[in-house]
PDB file with one MODEL, atoms N, CA, C and O in Angstrom:
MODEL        1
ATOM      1  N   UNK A   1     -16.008 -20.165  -0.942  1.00  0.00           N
ATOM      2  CA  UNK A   1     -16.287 -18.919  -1.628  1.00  0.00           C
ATOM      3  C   UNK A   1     -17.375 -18.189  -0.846  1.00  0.00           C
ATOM      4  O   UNK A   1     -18.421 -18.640  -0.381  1.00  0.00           O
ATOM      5  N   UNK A   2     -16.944 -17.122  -0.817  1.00  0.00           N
ATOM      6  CA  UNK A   2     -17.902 -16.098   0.391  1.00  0.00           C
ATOM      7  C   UNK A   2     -19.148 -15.276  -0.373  1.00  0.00           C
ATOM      8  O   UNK A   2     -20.176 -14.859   0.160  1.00  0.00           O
ATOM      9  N   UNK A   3     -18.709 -15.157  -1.928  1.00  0.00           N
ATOM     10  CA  UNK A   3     -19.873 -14.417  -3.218  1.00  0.00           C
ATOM     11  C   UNK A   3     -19.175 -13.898  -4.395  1.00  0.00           C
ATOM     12  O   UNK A   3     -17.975 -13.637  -4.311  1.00  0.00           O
ATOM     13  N   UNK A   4     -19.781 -13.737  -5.417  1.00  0.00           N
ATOM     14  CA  UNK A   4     -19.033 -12.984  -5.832  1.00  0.00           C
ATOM     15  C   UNK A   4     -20.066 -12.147  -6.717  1.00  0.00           C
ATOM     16  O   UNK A   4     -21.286 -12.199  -6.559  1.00  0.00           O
ATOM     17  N   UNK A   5     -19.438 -11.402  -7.629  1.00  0.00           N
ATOM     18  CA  UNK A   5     -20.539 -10.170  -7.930  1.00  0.00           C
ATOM     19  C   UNK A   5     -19.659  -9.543  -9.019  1.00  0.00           C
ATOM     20  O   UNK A   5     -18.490  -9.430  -8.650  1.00  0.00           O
ATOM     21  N   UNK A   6     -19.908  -9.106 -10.260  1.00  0.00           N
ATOM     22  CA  UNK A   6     -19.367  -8.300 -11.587  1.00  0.00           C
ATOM     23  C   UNK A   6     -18.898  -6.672 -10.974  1.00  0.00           C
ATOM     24  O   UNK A   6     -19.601  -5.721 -11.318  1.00  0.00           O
ATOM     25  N   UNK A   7     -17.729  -6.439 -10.094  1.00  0.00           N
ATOM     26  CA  UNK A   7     -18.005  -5.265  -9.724  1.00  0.00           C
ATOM     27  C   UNK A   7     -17.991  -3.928 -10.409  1.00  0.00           C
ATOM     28  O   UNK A   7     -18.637  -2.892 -10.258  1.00  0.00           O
ATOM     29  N   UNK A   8     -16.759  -4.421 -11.442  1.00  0.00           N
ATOM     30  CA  UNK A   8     -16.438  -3.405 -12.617  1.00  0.00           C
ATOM     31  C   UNK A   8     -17.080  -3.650 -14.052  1.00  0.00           C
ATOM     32  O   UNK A   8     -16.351  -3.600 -15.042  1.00  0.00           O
ATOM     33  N   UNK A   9     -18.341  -3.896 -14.163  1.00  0.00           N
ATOM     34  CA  UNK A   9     -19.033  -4.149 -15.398  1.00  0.00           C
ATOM     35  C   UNK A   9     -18.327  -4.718 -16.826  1.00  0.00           C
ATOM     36  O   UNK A   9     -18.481  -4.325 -17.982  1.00  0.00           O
ATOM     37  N   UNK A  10     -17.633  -5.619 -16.368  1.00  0.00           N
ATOM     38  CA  UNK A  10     -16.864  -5.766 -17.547  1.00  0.00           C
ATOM     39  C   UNK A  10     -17.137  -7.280 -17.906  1.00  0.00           C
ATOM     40  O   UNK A  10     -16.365  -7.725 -18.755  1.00  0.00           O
ATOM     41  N   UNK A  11     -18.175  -8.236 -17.377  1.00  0.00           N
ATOM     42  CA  UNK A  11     -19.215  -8.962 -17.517  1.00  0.00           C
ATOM     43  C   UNK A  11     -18.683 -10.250 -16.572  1.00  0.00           C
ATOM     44  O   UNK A  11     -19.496 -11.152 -16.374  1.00  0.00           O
ATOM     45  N   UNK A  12     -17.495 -10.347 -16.052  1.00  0.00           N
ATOM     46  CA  UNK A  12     -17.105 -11.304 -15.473  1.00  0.00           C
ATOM     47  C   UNK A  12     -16.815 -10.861 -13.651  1.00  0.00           C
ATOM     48  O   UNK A  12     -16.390  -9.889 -13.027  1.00  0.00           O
ATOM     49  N   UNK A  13     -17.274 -12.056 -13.385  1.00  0.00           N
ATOM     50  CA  UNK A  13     -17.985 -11.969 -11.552  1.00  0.00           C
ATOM     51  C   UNK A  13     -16.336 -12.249 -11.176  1.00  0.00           C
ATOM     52  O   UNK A  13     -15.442 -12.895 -11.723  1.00  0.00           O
ATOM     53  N   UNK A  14     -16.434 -11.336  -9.838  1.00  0.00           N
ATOM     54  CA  UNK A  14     -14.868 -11.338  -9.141  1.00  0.00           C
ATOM     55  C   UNK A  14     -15.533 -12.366  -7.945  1.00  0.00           C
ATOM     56  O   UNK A  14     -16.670 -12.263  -7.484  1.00  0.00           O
ATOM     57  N   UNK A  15     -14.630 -13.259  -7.620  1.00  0.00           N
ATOM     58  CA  UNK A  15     -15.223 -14.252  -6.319  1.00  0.00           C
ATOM     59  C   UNK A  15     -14.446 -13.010  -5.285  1.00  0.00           C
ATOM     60  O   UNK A  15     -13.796 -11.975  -5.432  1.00  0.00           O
ATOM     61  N   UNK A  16     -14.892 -13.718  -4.365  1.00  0.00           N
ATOM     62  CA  UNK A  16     -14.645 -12.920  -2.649  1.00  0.00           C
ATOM     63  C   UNK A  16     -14.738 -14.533  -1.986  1.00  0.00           C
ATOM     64  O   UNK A  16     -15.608 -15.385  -1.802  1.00  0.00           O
ATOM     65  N   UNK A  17     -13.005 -14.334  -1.718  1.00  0.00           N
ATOM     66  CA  UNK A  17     -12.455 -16.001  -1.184  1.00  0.00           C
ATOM     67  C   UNK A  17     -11.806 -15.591   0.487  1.00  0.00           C
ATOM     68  O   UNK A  17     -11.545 -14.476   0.938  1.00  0.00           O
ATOM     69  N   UNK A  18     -11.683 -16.892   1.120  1.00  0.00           N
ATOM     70  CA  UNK A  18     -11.588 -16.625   2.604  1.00  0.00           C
ATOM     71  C   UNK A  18      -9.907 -16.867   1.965  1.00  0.00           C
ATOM     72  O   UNK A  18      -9.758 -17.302   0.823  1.00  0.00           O
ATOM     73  N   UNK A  19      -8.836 -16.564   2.761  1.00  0.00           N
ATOM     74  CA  UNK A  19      -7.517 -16.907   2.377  1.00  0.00           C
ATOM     75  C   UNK A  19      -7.111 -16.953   3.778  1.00  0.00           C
ATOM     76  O   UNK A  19      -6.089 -16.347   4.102  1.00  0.00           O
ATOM     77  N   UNK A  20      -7.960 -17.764   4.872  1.00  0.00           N
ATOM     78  CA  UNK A  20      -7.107 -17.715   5.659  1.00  0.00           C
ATOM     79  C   UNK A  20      -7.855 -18.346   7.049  1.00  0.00           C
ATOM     80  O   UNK A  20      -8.755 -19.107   6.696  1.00  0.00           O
ATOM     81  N   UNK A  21      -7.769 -18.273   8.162  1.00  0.00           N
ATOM     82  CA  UNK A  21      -8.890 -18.698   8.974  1.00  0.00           C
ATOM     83  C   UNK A  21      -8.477 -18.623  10.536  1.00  0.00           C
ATOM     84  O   UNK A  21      -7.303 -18.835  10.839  1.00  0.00           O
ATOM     85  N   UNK A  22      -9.579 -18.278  11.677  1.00  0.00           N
ATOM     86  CA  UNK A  22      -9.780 -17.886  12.154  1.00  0.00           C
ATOM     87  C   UNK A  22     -10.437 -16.788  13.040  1.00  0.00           C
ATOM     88  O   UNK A  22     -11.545 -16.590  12.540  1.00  0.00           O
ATOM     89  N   UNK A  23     -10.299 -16.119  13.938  1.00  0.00           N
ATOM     90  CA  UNK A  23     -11.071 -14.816  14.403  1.00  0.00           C
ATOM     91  C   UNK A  23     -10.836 -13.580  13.509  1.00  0.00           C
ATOM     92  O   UNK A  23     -11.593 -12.616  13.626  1.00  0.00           O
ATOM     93  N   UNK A  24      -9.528 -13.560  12.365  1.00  0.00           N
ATOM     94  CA  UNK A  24      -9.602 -12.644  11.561  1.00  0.00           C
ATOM     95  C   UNK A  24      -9.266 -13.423  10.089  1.00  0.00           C
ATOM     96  O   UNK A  24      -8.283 -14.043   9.683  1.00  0.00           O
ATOM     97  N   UNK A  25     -10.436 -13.116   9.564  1.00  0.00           N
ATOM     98  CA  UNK A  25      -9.738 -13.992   8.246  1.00  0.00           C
ATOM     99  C   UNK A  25      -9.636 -12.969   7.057  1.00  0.00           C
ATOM    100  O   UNK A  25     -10.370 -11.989   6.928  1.00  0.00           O
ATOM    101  N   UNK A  26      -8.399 -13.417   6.023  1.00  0.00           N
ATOM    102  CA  UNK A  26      -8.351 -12.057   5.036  1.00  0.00           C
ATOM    103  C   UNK A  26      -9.475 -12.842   3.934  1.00  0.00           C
ATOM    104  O   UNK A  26      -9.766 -14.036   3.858  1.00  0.00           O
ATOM    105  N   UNK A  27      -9.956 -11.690   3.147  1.00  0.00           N
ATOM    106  CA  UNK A  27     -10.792 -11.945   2.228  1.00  0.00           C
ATOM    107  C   UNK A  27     -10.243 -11.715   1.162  1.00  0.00           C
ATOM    108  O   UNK A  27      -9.510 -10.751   1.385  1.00  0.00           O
ATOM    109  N   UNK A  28     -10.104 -12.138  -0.317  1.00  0.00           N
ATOM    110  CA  UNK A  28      -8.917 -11.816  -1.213  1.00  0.00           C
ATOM    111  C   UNK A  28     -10.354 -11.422  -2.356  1.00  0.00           C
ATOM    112  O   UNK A  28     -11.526 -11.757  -2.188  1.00  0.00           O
ATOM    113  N   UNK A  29      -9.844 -10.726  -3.351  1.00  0.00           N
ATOM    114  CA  UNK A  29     -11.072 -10.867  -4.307  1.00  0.00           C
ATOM    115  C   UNK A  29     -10.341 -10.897  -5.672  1.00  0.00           C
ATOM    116  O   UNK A  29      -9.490 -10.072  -6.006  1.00  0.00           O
ATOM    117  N   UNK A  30     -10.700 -11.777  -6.305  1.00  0.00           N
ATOM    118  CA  UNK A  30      -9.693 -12.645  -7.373  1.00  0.00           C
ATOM    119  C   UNK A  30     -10.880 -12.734  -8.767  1.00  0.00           C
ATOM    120  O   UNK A  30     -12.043 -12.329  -8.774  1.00  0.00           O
ATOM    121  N   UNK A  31     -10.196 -13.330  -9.748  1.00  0.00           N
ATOM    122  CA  UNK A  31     -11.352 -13.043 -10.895  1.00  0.00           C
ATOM    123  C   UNK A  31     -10.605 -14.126 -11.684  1.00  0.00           C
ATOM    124  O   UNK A  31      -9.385 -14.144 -11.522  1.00  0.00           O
ATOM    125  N   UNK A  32     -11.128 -15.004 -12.485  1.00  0.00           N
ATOM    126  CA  UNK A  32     -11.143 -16.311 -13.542  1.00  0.00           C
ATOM    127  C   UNK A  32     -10.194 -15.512 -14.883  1.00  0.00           C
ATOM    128  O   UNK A  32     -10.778 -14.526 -15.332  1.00  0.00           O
ATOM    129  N   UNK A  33      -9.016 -15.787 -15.455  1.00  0.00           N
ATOM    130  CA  UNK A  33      -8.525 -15.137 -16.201  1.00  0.00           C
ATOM    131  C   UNK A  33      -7.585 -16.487 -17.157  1.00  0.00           C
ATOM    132  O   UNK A  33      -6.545 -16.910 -16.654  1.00  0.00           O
ATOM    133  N   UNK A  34      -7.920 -16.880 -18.090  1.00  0.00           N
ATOM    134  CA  UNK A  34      -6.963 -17.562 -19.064  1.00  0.00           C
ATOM    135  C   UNK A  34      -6.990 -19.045 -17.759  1.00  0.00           C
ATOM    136  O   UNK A  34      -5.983 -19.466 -17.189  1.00  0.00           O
ATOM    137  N   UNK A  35      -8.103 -19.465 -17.607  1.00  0.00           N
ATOM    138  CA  UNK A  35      -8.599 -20.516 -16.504  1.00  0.00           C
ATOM    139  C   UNK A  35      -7.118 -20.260 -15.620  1.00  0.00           C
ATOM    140  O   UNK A  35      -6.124 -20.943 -15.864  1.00  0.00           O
ATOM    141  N   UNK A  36      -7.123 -19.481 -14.861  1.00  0.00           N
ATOM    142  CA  UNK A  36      -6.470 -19.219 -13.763  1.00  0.00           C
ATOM    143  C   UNK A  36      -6.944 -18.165 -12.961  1.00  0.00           C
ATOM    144  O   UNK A  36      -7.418 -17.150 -13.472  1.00  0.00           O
ATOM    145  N   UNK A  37      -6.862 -18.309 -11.853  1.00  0.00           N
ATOM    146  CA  UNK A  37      -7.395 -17.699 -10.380  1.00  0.00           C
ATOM    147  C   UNK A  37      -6.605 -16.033 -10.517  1.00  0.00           C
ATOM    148  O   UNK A  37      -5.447 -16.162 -10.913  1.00  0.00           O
ATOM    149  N   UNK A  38      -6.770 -15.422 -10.417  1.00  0.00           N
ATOM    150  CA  UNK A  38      -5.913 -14.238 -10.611  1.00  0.00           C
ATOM    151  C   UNK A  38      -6.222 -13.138  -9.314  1.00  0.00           C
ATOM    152  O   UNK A  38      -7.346 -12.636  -9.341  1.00  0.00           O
ATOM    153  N   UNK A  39      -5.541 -12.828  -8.466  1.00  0.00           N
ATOM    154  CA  UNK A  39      -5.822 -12.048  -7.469  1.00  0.00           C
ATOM    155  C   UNK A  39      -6.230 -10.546  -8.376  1.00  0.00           C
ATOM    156  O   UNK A  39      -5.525 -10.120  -9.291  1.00  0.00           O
ATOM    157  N   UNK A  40      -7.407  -9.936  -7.934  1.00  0.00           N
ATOM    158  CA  UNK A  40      -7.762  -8.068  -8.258  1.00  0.00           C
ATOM    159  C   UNK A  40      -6.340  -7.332  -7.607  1.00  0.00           C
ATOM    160  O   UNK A  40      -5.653  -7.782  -6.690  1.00  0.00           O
ATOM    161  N   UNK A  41      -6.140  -6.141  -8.328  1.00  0.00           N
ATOM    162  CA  UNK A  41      -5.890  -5.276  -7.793  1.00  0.00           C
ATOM    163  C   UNK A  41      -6.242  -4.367  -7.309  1.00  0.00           C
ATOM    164  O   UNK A  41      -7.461  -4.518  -7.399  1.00  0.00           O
ATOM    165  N   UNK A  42      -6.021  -3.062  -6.610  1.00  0.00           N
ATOM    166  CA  UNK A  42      -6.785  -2.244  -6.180  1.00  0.00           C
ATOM    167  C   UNK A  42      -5.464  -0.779  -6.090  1.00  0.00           C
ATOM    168  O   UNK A  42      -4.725  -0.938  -5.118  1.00  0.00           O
ATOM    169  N   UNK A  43      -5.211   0.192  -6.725  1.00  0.00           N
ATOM    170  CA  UNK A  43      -4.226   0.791  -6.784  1.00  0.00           C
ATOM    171  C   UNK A  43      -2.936   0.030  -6.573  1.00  0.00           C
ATOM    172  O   UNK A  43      -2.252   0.349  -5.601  1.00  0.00           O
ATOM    173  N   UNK A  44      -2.625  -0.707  -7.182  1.00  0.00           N
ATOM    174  CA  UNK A  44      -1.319  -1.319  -7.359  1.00  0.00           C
ATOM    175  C   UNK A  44      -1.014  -3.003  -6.519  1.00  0.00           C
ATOM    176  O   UNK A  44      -0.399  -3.994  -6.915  1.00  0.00           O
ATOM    177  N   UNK A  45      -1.774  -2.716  -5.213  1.00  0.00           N
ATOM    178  CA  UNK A  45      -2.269  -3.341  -4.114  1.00  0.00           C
ATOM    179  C   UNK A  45      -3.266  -4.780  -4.300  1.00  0.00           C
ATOM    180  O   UNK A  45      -4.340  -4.755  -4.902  1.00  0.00           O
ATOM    181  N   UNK A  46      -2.704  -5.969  -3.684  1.00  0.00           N
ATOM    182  CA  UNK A  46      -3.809  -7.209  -3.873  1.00  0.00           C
ATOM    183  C   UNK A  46      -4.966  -6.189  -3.316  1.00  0.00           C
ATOM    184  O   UNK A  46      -4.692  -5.212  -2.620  1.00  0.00           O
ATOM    185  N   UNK A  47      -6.352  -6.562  -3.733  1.00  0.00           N
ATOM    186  CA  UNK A  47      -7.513  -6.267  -2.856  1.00  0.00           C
ATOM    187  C   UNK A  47      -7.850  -6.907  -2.114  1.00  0.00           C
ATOM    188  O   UNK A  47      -8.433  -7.821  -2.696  1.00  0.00           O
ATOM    189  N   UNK A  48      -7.885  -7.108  -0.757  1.00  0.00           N
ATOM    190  CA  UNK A  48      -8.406  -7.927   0.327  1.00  0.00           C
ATOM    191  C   UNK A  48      -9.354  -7.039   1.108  1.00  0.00           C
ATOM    192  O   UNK A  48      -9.862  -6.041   0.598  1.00  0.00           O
ATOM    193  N   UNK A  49      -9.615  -7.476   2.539  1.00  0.00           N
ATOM    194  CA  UNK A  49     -10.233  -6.735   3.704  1.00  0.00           C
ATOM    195  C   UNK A  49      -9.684  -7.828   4.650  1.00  0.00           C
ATOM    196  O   UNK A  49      -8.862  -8.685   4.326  1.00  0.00           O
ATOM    197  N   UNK A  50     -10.216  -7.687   5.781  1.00  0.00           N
ATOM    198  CA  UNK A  50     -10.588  -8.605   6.524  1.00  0.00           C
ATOM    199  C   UNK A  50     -12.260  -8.761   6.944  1.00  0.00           C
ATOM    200  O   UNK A  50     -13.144  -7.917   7.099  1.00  0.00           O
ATOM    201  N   UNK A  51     -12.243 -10.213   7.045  1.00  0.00           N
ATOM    202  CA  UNK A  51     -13.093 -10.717   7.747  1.00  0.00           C
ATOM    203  C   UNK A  51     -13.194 -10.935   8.812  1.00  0.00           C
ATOM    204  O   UNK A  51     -12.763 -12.052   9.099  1.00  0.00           O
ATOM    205  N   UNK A  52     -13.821 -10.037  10.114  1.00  0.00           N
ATOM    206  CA  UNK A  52     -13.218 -10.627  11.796  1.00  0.00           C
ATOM    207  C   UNK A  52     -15.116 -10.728  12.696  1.00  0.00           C
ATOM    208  O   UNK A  52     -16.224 -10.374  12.293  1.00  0.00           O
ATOM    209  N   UNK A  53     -14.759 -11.221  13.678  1.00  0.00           N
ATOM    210  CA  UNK A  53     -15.571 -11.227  14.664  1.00  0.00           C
ATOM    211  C   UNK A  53     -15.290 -11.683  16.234  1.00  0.00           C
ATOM    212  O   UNK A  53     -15.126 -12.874  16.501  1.00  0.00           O
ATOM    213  N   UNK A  54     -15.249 -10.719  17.189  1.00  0.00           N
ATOM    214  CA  UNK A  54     -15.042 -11.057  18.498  1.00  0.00           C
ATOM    215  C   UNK A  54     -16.264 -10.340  19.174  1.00  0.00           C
ATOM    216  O   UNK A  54     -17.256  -9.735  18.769  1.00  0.00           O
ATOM    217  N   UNK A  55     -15.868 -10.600  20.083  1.00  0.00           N
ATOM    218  CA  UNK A  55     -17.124 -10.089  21.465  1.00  0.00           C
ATOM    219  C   UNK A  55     -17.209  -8.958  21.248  1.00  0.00           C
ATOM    220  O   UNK A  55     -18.373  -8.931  20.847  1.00  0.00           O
ATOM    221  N   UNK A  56     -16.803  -7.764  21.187  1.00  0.00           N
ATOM    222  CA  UNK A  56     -16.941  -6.289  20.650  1.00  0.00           C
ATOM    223  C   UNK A  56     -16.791  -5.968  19.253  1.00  0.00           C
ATOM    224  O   UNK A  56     -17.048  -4.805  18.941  1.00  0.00           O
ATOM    225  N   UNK A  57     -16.345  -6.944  18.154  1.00  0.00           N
ATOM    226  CA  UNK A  57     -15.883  -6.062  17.088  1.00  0.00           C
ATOM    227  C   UNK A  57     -16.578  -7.221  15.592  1.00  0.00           C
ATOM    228  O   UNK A  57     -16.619  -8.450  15.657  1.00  0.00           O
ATOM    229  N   UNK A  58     -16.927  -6.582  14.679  1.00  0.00           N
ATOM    230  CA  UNK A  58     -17.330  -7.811  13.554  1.00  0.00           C
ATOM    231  C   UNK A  58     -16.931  -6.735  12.065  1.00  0.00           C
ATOM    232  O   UNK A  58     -16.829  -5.512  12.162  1.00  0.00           O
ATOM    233  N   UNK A  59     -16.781  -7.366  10.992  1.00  0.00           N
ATOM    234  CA  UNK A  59     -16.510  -6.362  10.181  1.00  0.00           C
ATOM    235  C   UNK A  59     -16.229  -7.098   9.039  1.00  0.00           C
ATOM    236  O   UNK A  59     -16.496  -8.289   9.202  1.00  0.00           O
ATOM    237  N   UNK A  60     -15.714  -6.780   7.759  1.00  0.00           N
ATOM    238  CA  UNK A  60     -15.533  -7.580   6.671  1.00  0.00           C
ATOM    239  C   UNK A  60     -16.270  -7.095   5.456  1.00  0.00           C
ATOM    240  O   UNK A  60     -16.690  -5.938   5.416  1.00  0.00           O
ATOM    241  N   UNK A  61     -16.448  -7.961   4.432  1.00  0.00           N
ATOM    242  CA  UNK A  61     -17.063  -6.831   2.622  1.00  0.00           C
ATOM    243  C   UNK A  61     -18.232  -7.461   2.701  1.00  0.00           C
ATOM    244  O   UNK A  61     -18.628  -8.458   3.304  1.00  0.00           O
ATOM    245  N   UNK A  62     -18.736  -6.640   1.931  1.00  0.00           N
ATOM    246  CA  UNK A  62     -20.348  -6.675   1.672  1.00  0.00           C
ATOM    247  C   UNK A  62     -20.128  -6.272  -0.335  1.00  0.00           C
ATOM    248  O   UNK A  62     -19.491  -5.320  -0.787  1.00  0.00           O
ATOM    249  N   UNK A  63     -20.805  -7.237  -1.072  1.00  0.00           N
ATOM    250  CA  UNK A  63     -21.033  -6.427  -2.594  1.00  0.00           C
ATOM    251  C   UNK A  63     -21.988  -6.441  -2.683  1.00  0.00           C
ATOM    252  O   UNK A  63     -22.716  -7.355  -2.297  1.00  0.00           O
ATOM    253  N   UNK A  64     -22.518  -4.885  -3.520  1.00  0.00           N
ATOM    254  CA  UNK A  64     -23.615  -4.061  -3.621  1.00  0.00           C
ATOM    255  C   UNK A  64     -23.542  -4.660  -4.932  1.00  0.00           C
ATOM    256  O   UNK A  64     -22.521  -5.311  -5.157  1.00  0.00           O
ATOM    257  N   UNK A  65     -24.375  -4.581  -5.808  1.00  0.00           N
ATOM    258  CA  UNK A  65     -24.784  -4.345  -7.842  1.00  0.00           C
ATOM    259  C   UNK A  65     -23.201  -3.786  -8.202  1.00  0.00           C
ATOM    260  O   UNK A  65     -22.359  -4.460  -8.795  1.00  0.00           O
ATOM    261  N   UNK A  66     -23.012  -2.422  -7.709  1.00  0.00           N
ATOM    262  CA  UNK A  66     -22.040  -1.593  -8.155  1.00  0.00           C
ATOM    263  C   UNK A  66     -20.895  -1.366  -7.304  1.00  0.00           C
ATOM    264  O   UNK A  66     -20.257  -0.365  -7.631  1.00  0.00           O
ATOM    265  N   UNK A  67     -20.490  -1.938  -6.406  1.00  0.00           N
ATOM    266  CA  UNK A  67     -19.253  -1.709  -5.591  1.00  0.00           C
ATOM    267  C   UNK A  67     -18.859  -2.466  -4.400  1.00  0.00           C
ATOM    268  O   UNK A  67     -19.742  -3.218  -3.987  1.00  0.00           O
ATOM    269  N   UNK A  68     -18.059  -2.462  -3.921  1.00  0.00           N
ATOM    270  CA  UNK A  68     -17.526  -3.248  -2.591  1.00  0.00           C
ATOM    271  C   UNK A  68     -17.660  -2.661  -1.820  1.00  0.00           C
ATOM    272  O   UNK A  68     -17.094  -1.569  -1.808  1.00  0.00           O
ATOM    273  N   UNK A  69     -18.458  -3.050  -0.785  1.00  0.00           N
ATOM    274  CA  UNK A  69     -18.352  -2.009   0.485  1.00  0.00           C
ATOM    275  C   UNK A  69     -17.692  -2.673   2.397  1.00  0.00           C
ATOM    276  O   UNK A  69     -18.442  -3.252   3.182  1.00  0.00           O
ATOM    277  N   UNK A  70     -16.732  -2.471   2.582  1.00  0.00           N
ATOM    278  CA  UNK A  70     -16.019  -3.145   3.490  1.00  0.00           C
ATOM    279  C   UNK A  70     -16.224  -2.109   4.983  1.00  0.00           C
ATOM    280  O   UNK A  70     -15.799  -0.996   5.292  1.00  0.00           O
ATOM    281  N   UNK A  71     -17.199  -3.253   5.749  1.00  0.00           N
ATOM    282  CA  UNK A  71     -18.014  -2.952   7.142  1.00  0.00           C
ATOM    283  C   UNK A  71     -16.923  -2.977   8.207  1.00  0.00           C
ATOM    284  O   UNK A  71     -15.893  -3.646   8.113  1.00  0.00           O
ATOM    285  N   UNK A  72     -17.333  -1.970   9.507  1.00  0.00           N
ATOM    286  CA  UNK A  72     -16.125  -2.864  10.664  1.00  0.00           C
ATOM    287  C   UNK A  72     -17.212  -1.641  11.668  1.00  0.00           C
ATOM    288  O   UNK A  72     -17.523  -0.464  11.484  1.00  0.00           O
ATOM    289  N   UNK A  73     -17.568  -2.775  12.873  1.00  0.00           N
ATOM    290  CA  UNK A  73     -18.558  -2.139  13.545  1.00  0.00           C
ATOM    291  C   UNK A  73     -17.747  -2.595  14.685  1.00  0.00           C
ATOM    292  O   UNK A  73     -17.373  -3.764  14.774  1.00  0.00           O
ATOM    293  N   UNK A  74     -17.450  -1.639  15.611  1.00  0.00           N
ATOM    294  CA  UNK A  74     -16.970  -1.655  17.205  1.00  0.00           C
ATOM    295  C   UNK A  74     -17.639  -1.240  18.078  1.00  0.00           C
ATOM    296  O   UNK A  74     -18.532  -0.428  17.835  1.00  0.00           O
ATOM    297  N   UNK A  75     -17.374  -1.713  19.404  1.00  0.00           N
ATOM    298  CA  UNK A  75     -17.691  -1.148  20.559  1.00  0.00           C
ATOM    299  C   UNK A  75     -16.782  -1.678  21.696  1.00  0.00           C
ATOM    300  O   UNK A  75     -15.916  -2.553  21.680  1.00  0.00           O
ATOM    301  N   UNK A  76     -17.354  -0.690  22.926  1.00  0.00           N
ATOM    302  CA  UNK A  76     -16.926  -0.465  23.792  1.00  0.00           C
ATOM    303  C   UNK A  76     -17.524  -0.844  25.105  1.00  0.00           C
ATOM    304  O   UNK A  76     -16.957  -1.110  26.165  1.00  0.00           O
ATOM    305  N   UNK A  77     -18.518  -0.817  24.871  1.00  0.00           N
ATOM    306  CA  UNK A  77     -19.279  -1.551  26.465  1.00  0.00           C
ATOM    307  C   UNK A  77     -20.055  -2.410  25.811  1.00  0.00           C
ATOM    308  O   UNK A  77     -20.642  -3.088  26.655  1.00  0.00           O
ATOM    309  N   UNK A  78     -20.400  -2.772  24.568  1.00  0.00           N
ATOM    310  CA  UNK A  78     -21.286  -3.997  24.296  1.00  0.00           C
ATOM    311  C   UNK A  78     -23.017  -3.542  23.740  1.00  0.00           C
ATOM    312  O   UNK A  78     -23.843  -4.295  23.224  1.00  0.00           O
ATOM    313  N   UNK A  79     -23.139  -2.286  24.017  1.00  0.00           N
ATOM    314  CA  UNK A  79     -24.666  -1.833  23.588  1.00  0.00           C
ATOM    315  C   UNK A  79     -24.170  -0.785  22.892  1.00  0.00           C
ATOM    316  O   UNK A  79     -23.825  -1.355  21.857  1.00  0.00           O
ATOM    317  N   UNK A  80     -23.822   0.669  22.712  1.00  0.00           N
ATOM    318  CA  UNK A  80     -23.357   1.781  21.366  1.00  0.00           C
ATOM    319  C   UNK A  80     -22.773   1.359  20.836  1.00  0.00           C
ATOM    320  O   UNK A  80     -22.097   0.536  21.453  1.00  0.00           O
ATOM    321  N   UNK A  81     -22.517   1.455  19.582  1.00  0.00           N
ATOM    322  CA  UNK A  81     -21.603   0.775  18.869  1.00  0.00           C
ATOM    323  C   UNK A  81     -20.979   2.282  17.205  1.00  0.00           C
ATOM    324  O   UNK A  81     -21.742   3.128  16.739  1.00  0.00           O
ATOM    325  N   UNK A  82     -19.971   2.140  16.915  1.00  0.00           N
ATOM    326  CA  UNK A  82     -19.102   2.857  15.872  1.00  0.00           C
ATOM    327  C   UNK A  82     -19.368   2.136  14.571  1.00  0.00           C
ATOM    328  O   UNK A  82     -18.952   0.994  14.379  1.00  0.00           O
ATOM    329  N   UNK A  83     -20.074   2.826  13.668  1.00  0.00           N
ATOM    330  CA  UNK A  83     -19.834   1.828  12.502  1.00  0.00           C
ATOM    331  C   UNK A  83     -19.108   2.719  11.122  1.00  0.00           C
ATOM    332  O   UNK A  83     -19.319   3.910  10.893  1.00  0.00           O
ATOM    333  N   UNK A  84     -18.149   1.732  10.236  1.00  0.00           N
ATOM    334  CA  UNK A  84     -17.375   2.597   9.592  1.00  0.00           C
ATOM    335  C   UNK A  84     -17.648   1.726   8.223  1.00  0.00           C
ATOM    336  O   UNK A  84     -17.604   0.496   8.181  1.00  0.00           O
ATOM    337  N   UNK A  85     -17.900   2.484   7.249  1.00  0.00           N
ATOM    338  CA  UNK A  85     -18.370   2.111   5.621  1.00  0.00           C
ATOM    339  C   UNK A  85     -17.171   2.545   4.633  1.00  0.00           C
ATOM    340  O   UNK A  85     -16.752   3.703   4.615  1.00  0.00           O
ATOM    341  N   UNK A  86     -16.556   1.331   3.658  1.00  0.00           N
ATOM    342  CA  UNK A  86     -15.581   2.041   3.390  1.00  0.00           C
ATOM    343  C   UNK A  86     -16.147   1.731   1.591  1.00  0.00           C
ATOM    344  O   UNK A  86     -16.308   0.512   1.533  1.00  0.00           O
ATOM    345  N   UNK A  87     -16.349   2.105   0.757  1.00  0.00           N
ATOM    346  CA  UNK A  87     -16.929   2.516  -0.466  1.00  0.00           C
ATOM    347  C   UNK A  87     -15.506   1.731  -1.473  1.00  0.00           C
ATOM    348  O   UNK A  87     -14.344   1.867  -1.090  1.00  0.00           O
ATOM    349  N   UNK A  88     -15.827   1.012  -2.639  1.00  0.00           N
ATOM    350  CA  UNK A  88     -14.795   0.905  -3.337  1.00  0.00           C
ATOM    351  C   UNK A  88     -16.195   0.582  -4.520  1.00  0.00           C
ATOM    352  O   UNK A  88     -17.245  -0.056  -4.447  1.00  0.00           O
ATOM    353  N   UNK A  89     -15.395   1.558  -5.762  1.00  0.00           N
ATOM    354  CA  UNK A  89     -16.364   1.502  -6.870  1.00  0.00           C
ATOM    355  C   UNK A  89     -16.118   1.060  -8.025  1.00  0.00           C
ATOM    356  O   UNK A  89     -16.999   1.056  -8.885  1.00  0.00           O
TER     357      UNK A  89
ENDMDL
END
């Protein structure tokens, strides 16, 4: 288990699970329901991200108090780098 955190105030913590492994791993975010594991949705959609890291690229979720926020920082020669914040509330 990677964390988990109450994202939608509805008093029960969603885990943030690895589902997979390697240089890109998916992250699933699932919630305890009638003692069963239950994958989130997210507009109709499992909610995942990925989790990755190579020599230029690292990226994956971060939970805030109030939302999911899914990182992915690149580059190109190894010193500037692109970073992209993607907000889920």
């Amino acid at each position: 288990m990677l964390g988990r955190r109450d994202l939608d105030a509805d008093g029960v913590d969603k885990l943030f699970l690895e589902t997979g492994a390697g240089a890109y791993t998916d992250v699933g975010v699932f919630r305890i329901k009638c003692c069963e594991v239950v994958q989130v949705t997210m507009s109709g959609s499992p909610a995942r991200t990925r989790s990755r890291a190579s020599v230029l690229n690292i990226g994956g979720p971060q939970a805030s108090s109030d939302s999911l926020v899914v990182y992915s920082v690149t580059s190109t020669d190894g010193e500037a780098c692109d970073v992209t914040l993607r907000s889920y509330d």
